[in-house]
C-alpha positions as CSV (number, residue, x, y, z in Angstrom):
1,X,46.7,-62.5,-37.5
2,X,44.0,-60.9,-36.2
3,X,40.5,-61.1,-38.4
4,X,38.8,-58.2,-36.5
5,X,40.2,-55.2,-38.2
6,X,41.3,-51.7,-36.8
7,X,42.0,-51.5,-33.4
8,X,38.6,-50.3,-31.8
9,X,40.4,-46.9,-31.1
10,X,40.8,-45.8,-34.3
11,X,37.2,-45.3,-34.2
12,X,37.4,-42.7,-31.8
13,X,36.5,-39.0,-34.0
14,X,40.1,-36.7,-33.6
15,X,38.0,-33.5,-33.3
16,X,35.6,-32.8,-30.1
17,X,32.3,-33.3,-31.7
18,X,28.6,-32.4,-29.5
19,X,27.0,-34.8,-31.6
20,X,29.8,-37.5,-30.9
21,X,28.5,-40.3,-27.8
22,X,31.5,-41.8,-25.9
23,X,29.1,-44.0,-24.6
24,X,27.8,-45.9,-27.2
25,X,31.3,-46.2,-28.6
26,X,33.0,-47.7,-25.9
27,X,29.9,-50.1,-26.0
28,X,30.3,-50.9,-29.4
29,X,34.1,-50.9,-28.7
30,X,33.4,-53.9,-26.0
31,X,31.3,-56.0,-28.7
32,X,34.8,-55.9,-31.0
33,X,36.7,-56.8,-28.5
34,X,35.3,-60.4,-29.3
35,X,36.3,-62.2,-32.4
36,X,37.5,-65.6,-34.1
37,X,41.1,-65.7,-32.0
38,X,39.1,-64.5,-28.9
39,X,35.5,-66.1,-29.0
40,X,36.1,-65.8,-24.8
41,X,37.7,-62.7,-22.6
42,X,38.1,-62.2,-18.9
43,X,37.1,-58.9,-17.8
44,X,40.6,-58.0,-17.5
45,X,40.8,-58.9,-21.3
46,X,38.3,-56.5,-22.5
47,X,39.4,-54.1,-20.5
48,X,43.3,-54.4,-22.4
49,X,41.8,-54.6,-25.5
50,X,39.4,-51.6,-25.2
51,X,41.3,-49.3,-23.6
52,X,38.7,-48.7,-20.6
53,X,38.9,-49.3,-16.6
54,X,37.8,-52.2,-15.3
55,X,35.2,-51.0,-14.0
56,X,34.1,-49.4,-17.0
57,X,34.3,-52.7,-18.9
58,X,32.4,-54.5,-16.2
59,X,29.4,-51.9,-16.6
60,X,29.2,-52.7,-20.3
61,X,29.9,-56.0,-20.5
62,X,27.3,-56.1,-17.7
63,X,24.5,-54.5,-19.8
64,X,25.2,-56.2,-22.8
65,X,24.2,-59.3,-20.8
66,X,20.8,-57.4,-19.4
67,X,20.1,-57.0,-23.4
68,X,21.0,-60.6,-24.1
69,X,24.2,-60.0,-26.5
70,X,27.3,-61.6,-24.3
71,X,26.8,-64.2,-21.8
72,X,28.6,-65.0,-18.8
73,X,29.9,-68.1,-16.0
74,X,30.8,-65.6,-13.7
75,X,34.6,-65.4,-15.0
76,X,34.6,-65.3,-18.4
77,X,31.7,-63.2,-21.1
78,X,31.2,-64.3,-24.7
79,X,29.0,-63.2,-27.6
80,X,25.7,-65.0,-28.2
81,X,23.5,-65.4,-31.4
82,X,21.5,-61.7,-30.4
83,X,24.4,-59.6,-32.1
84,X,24.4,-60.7,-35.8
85,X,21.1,-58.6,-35.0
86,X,23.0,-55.9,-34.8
87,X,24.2,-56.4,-38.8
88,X,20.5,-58.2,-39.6
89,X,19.2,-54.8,-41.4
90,X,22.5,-54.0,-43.2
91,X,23.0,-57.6,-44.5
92,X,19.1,-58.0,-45.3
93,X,19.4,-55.0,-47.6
94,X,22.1,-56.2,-49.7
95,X,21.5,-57.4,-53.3
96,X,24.8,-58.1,-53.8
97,X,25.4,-61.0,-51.4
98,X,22.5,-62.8,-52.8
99,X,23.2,-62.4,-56.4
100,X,27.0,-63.5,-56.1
101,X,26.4,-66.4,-54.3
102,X,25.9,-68.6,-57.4
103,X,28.3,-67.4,-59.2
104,X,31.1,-68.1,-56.1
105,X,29.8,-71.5,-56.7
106,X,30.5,-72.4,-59.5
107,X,33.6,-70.7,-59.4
108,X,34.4,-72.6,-56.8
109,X,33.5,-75.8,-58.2
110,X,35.5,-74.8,-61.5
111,X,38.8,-74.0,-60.2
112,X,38.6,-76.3,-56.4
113,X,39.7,-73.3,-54.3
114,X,37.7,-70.7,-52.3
115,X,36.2,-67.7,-53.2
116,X,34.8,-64.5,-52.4
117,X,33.2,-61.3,-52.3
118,X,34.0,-58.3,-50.4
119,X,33.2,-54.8,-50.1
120,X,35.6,-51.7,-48.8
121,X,34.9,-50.4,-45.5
122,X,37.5,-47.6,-44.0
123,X,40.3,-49.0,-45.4
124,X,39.5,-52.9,-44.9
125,X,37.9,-55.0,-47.0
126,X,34.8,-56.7,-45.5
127,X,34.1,-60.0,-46.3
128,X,29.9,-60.4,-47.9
129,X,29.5,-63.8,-49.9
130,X,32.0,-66.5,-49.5
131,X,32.0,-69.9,-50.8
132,X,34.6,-72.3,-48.7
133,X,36.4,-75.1,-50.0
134,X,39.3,-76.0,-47.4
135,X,40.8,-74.1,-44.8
136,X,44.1,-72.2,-46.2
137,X,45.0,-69.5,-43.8
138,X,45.5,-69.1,-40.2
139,X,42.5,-67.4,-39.2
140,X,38.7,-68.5,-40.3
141,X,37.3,-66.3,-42.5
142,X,33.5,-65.8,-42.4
143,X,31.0,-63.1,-43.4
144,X,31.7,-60.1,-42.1
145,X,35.7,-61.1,-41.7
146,X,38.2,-57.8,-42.2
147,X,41.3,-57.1,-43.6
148,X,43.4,-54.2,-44.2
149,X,42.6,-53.6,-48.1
150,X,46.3,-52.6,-49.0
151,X,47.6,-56.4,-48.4
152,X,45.0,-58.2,-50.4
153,X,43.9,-58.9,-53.9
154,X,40.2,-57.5,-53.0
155,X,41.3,-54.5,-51.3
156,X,43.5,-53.2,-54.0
157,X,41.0,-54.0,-57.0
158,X,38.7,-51.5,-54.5
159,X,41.3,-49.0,-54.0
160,X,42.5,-49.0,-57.1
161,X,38.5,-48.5,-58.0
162,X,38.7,-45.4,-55.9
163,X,38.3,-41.4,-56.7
164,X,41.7,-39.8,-56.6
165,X,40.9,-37.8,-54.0
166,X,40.0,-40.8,-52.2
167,X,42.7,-42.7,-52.7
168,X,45.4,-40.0,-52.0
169,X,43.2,-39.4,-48.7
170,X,43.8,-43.2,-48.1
171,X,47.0,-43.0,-48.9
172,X,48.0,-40.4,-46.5
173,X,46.6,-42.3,-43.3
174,X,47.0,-45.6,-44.1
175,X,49.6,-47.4,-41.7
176,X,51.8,-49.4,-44.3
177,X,52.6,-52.5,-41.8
178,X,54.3,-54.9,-43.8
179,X,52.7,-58.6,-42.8
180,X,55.3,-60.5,-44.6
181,X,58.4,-59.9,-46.4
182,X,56.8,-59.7,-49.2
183,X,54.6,-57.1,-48.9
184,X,54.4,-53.8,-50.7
185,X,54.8,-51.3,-47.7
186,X,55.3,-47.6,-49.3
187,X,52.9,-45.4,-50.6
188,X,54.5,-44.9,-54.0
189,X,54.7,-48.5,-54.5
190,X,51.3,-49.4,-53.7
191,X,50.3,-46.5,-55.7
192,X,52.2,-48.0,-58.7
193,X,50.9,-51.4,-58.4
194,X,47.4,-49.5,-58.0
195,X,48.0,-48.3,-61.4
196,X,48.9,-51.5,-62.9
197,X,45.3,-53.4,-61.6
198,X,43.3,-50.5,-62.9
199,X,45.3,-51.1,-67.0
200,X,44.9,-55.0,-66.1
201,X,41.6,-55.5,-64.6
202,X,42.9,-57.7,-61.6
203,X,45.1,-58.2,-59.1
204,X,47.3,-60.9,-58.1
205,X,48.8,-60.8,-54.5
206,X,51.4,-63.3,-54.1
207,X,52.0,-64.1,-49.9
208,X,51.4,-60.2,-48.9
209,X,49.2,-61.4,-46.5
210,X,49.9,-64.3,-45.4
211,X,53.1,-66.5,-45.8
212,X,52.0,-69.2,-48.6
213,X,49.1,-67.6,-49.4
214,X,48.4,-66.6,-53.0
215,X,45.3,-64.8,-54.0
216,X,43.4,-63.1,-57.2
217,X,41.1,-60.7,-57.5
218,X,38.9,-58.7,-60.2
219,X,36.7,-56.0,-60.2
220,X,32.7,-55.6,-59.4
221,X,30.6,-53.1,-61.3
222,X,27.9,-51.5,-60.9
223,X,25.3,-49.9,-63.6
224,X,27.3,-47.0,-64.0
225,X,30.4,-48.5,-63.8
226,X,31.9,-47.7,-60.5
227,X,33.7,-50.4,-58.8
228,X,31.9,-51.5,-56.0
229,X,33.2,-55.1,-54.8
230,X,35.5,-57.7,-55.7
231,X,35.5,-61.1,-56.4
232,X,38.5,-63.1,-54.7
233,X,40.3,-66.6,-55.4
234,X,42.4,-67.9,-53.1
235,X,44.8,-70.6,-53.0
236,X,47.7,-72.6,-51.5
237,X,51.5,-71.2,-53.5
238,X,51.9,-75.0,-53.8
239,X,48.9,-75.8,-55.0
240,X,49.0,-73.5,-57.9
241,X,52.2,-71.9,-59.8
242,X,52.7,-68.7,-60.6
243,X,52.1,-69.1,-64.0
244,X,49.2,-71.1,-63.4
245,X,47.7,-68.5,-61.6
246,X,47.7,-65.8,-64.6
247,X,46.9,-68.7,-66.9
248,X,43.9,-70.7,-65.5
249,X,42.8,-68.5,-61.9
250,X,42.7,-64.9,-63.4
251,X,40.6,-65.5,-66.7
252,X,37.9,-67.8,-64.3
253,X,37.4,-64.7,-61.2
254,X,37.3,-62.0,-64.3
255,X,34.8,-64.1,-66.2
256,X,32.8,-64.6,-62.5
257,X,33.1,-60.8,-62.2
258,X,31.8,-59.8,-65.0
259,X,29.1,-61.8,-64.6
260,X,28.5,-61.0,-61.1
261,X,28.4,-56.8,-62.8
262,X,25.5,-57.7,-65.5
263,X,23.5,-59.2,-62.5
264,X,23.8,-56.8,-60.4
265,X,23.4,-54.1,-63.0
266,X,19.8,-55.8,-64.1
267,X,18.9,-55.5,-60.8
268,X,19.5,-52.2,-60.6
269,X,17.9,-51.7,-63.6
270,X,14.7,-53.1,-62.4
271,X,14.7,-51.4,-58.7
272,X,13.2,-48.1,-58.4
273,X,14.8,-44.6,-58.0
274,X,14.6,-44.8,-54.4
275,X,16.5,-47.6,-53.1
276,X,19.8,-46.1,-54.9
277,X,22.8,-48.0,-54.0
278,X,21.4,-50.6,-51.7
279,X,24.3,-52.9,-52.1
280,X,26.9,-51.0,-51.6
């Protein structure tokens, strides 16, 4: 499974825009085309994966060396340390990171799984605070990590957070992929299940997204109320029942939630008018 998100097309705008720059999107395009599965690409590779000429690819992946961000042996390019830069000032100017870091901790230490935090970016969730205890999917998740929101526990506590007009806007583009037999895969079912998280308070994904995978979620609020994150368990189907889940996993993430919300609403409390939604 690929960690990376969207294909880097889908960024493209569907309407010619003068204030649109092919440029620095195929650039930005080139820097996606690494991730966790594909730490190193041949110039061929990025070329596939982006969508551009060769020779295209070549120029970019050229000057992203000039600027210090890929590095190269002559045959194959990979990322260097220069492009968490690129996130530095987003990342620095989160609250909520910081402030649901202790609290994935001792959730973590509670329960002996892993846990999380993430946000909803265009239809993935976006992976902010983590705390790892063991490896239990195929792919490595770290900060920044994305997947599509309608599959997971996180992303449907966030969608299901959403305005209606948002969500039906979601709805109506969203590419309903199932990853495993299991997963919901029709807008009037996902909109269904939507409806059940936001009379429950969480959500509970059993191996939607990955085969032996189960997973929890609740709700992060802000001041006002809004949901604005999520707070994730996840854990082996053999490690934990179903009925374990509901009984012991759900009441520890929407206790860790809920605590997560007052902090983060004292915070807000205490910041001025100015820096508005910071975290978010």
């Amino acid at each position: 499974m690929n960690s990376s998100g969207s294909n880097s097309s889908a960024t493209e705008p569907t309407a010619a825009s003068t204030d649109y720059v092919q440029s620095l999107a195929r650039g930005l395009s080139v820097i996606r085309a690494f991730d966790a599965e594909n730490p190193q690409r041949t110039l061929s590779d990025v070329a596939r994966a982006t969508d551009l000429t060769r020779a295209t690819a070549r120029r970019f992946l050229l000057t992203l060396v000039e600027l210090g961000y890929v590095r190269t042996d002559g045959s194959v390019f990979w990322l260097t340390p220069r492009v968490l830069e690129l996130g530095y000032s987003y990342l620095s100017s989160l609250s909520l990171p910081d402030i649901a870091r202790p609290h994935l901790e001792s959730l973590s230490n509670q329960v002996h799984e892993s846990t999380s935090v993430s946000i909803l970016d265009d239809g993935d969730v976006v992976y902010v605070a983590r705390r790892p205890v063991s490896r239990i999917m195929t792919v490595s998740i770290t900060i920044g990590t994305r997947f599509p929101a309608f599959a997971t526990s996180m992303g449907r506590v966030l969608l299901a957070g959403l305005e209606p007009a948002d969500l039906d806007a979601y709805l109506d583009r969203v590419d309903l992929t199932p990853l495993t037999g299991r997963t919901i895969a029709t807008p009037d079912a996902l909109r269904a299940e939507l409806d059940k998280i936001r009379a429950d308070g969480y959500c509970v994904v059993d191996q939607e997204l990955e085969e032996g995978l189960r997973s929890l979620a609740a709700p992060i609020r802000d001041r006002s109320g809004a949901v604005v994150a999520a707070v994730n368990i996840s854990t082996q189907a053999a490690r934990y029942s179903t009925e374990a889940v509901y009984d012991t996993l759900v009441p520890a993430a929407v206790a860790t939630a809920e605590a997560i919300s007052a902090d983060l609403a004292r915070t807000q409390t205490q910041s001025s008018p100015h820096q508005g939604k910071r975290h978010v």
